[in-house]
LUMNU-769992 format. One record per atom (N, C-alpha, C): residue number from 1; residue in three letters; atom name; x, y, z. Coordinates in steps of 0.1 Angstrom, whole numbers, plus 5000, padded with zeros to 4 digits. Atoms other than C-alpha are relative to their C-alpha. Layout:
N
(NUM ALA CA (X Y Z)),
...
END
This chain:
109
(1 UNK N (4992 4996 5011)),
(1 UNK CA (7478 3311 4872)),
(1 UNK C (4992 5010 4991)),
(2 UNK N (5005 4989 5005)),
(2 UNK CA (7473 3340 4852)),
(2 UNK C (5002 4997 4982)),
(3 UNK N (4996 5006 5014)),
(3 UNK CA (7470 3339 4812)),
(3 UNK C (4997 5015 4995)),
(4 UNK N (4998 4981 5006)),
(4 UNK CA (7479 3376 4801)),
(4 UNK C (4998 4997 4981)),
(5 UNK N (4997 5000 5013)),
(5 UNK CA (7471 3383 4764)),
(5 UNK C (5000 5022 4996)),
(6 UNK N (4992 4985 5003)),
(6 UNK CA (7489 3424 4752)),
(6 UNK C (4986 5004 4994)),
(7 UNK N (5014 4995 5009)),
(7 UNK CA (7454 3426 4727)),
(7 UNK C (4993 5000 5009)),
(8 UNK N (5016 4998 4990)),
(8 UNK CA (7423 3417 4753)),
(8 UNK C (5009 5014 5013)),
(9 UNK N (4996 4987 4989)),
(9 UNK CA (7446 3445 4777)),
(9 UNK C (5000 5012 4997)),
(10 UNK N (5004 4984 5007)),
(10 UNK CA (7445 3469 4750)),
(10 UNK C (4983 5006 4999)),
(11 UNK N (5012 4996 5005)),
(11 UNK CA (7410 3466 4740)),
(11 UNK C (4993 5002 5010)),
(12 UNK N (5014 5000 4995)),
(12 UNK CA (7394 3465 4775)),
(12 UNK C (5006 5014 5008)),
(13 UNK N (4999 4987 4998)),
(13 UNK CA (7416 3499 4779)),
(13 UNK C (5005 5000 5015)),
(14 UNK N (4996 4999 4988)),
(14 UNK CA (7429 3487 4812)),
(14 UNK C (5016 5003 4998)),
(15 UNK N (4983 4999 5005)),
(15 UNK CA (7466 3491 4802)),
(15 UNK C (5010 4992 5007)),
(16 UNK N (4993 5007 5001)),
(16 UNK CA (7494 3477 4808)),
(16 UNK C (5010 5002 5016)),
(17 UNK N (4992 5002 4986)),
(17 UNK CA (7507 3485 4846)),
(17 UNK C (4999 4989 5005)),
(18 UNK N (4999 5014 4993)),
(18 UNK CA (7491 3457 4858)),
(18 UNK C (5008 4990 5001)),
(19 UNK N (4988 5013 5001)),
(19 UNK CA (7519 3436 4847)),
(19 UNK C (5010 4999 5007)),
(20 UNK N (4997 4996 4992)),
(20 UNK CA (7539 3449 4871)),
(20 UNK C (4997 4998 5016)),
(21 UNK N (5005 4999 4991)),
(21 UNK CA (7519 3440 4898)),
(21 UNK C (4993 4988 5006)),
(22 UNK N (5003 5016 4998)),
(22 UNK CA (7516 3401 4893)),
(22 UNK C (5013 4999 5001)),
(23 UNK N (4984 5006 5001)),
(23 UNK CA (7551 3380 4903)),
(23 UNK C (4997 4989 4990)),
(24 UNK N (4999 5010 5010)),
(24 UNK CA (7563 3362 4875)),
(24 UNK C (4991 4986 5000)),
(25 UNK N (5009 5011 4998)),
(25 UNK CA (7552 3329 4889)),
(25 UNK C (4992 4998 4998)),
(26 UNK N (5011 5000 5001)),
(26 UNK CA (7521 3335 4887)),
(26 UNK C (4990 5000 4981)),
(27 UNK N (5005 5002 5009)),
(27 UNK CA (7518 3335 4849)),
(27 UNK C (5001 4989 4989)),
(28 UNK N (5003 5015 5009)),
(28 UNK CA (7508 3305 4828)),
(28 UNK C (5011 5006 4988)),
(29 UNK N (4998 4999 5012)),
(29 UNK CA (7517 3320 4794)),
(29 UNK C (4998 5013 4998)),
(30 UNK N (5001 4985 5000)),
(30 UNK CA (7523 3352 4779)),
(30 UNK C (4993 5002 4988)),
(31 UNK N (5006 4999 5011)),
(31 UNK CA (7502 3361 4749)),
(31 UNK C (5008 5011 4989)),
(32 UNK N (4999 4986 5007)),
(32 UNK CA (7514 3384 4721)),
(32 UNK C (5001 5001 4991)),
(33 UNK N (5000 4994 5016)),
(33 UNK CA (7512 3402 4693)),
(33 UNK C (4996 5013 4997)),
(34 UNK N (5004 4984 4994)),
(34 UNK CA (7503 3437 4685)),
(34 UNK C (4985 4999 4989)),
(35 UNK N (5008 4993 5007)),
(35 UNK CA (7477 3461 4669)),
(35 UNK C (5001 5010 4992)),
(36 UNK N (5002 4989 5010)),
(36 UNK CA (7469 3483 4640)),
(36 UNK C (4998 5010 5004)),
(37 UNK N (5006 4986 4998)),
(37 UNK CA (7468 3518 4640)),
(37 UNK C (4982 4998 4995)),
(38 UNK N (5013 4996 5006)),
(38 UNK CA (7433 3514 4622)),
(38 UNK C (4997 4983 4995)),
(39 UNK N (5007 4988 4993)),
(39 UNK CA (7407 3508 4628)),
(39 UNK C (5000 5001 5014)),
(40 UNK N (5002 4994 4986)),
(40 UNK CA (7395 3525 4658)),
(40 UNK C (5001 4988 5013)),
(41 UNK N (4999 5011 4990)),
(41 UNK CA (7400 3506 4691)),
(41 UNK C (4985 4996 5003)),
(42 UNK N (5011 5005 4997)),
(42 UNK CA (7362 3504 4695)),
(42 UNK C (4998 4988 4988)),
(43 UNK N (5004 5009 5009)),
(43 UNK CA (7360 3484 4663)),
(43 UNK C (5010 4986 4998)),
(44 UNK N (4987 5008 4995)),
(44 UNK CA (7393 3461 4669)),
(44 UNK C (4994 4988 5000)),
(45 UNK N (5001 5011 4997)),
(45 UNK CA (7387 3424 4666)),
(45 UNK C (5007 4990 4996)),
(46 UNK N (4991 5007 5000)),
(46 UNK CA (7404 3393 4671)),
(46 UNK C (5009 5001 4986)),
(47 UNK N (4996 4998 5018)),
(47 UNK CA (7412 3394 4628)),
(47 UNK C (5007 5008 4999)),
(48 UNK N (4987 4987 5002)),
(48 UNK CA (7434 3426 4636)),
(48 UNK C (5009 4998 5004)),
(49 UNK N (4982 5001 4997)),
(49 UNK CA (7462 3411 4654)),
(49 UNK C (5004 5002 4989)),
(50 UNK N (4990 4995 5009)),
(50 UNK CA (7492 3419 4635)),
(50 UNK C (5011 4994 5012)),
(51 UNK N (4984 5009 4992)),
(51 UNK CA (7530 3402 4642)),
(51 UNK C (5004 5013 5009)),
(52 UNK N (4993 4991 4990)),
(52 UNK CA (7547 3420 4667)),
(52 UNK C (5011 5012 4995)),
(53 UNK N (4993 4990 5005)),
(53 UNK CA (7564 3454 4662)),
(53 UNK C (4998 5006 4987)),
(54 UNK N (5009 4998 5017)),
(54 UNK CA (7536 3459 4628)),
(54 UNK C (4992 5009 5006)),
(55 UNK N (5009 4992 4987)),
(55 UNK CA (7520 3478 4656)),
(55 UNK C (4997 5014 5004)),
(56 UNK N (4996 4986 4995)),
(56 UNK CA (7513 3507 4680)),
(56 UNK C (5002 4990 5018)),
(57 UNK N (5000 5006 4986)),
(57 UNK CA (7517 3485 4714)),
(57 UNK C (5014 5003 5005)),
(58 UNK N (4985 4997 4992)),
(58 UNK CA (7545 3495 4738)),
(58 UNK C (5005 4983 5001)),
(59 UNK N (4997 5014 4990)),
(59 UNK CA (7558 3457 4734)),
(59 UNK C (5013 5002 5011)),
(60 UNK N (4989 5003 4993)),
(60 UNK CA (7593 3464 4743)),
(60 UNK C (4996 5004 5016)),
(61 UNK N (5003 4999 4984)),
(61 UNK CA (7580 3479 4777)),
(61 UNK C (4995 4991 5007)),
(62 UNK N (5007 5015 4994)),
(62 UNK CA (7559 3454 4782)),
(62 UNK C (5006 4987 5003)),
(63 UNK N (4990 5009 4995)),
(63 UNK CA (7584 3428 4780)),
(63 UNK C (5009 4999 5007)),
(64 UNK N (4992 4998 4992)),
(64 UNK CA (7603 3448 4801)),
(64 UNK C (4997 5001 5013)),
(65 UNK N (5010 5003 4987)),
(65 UNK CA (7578 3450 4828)),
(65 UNK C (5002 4987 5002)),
(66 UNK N (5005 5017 4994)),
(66 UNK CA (7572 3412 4828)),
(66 UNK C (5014 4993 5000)),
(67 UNK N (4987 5009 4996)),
(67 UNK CA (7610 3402 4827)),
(67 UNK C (4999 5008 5020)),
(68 UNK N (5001 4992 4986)),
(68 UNK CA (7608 3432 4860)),
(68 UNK C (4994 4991 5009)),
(69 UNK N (5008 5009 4992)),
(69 UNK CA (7585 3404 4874)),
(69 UNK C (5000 4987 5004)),
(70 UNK N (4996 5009 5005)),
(70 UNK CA (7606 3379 4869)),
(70 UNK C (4999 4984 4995)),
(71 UNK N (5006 5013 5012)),
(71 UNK CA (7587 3357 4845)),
(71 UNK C (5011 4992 4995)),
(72 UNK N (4989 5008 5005)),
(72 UNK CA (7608 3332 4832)),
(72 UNK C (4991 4986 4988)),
(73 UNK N (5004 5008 5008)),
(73 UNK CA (7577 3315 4811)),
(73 UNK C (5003 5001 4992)),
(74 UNK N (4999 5003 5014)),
(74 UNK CA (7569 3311 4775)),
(74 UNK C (4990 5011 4998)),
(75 UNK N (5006 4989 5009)),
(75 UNK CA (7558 3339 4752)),
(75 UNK C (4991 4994 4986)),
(76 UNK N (5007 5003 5005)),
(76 UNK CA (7532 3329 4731)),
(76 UNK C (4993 5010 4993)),
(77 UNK N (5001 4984 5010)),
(77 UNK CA (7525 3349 4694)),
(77 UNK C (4985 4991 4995)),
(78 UNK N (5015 5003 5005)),
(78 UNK CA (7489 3344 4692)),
(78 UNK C (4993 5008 4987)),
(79 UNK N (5004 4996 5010)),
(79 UNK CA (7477 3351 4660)),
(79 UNK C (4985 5001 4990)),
(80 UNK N (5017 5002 5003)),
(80 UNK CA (7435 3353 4644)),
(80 UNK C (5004 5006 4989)),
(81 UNK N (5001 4992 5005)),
(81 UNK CA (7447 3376 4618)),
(81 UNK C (4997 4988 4982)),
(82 UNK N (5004 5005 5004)),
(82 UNK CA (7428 3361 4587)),
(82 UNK C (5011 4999 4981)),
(83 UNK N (4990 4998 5014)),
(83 UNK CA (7451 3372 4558)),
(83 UNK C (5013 4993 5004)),
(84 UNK N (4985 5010 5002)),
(84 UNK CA (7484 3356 4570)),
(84 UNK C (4990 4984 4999)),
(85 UNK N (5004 5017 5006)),
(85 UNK CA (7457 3319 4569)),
(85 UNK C (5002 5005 4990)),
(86 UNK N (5000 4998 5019)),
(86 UNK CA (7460 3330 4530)),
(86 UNK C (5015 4996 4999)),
(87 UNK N (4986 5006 5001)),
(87 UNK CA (7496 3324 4532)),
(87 UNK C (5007 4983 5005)),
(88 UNK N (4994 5011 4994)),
(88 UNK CA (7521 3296 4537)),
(88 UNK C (5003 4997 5011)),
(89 UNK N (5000 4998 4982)),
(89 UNK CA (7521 3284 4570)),
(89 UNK C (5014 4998 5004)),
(90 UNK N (4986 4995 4994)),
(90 UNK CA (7560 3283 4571)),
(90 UNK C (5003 5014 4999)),
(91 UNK N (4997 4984 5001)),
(91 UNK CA (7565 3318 4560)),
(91 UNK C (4995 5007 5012)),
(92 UNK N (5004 4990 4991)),
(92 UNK CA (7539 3331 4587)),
(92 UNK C (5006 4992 5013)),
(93 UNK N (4992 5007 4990)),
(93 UNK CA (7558 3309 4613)),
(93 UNK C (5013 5004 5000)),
(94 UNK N (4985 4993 4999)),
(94 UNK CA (7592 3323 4603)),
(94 UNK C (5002 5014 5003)),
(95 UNK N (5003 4987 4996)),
(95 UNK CA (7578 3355 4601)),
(95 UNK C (4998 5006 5015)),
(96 UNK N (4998 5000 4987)),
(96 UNK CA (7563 3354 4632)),
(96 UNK C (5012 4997 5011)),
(97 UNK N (4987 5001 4993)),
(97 UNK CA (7591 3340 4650)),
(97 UNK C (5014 5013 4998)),
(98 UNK N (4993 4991 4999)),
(98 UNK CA (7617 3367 4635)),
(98 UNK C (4996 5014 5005)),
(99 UNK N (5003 4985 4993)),
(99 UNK CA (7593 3400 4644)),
(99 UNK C (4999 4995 5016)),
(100 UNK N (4999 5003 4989)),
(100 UNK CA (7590 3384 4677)),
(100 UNK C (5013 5003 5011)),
(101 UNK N (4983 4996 4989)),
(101 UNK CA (7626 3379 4685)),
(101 UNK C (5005 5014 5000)),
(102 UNK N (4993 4984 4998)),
(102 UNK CA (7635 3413 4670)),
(102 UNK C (4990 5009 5012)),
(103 UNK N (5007 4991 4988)),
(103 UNK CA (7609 3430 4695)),
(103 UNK C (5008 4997 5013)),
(104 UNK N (4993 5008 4987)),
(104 UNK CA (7626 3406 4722)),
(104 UNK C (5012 5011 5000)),
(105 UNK N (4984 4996 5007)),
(105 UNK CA (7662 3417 4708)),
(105 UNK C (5000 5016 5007)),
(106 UNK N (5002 4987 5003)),
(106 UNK CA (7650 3458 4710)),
(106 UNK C (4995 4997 5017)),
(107 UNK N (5003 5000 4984)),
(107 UNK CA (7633 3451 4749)),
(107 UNK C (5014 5000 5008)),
(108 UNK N (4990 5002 4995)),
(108 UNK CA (7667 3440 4755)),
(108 UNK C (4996 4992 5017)),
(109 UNK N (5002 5009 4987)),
(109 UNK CA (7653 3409 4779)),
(109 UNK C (5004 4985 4990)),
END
């Protein structure tokens, strides 16, 4: 089983075909969330995710690759970013959940 996360694919600059090139089955869980334009991708760490579609990440393609592969798991919005802990943990859970689906919604999967 495979455990894909959209950030460690960005940062180690391998990109994003590979997804394409696993069958669905094969993946545990999908990870996501996006990244900041800034800063630089060398300096990027966990604390920069950002909710989904706050970003520069191709999600919609990406979700459209991994439906192409016909995943049928769970999408999982992994989140480190240290400023939403400053918040209410419903708010960043509703939040989350709505930029999620609208990225889903816009993939059209």
């Amino acid at each position: 089983m495979v455990i894909t996360d959209v950030y460690h694919m960005y940062i180690s600059e391998g990109g994003f075909e590979c997804i394409k090139l696993i069958k669905g089955e094969a993946f545990a869980i999908f990870q996501f969330n996006d990244v900041p334009v800034s800063p630089a991708l060398a300096q990027l760490e966990d604390k920069h995710r950002v909710y989904p579609g706050d970003g520069i990440l191709p999600l919609t393609s990406i979700l459209q690759d991994l439906k192409g592969t016909g995943f049928k798991g769970c999408v999982s919005l992994e989140m480190y970013n240290a400023e939403y802990w400053k918040q209410y943990l419903q708010t960043v859970a509703e939040t989350g959940l709505r930029k999620t689906l609208e990225v889903i919604r816009k993939a059209g999967v």
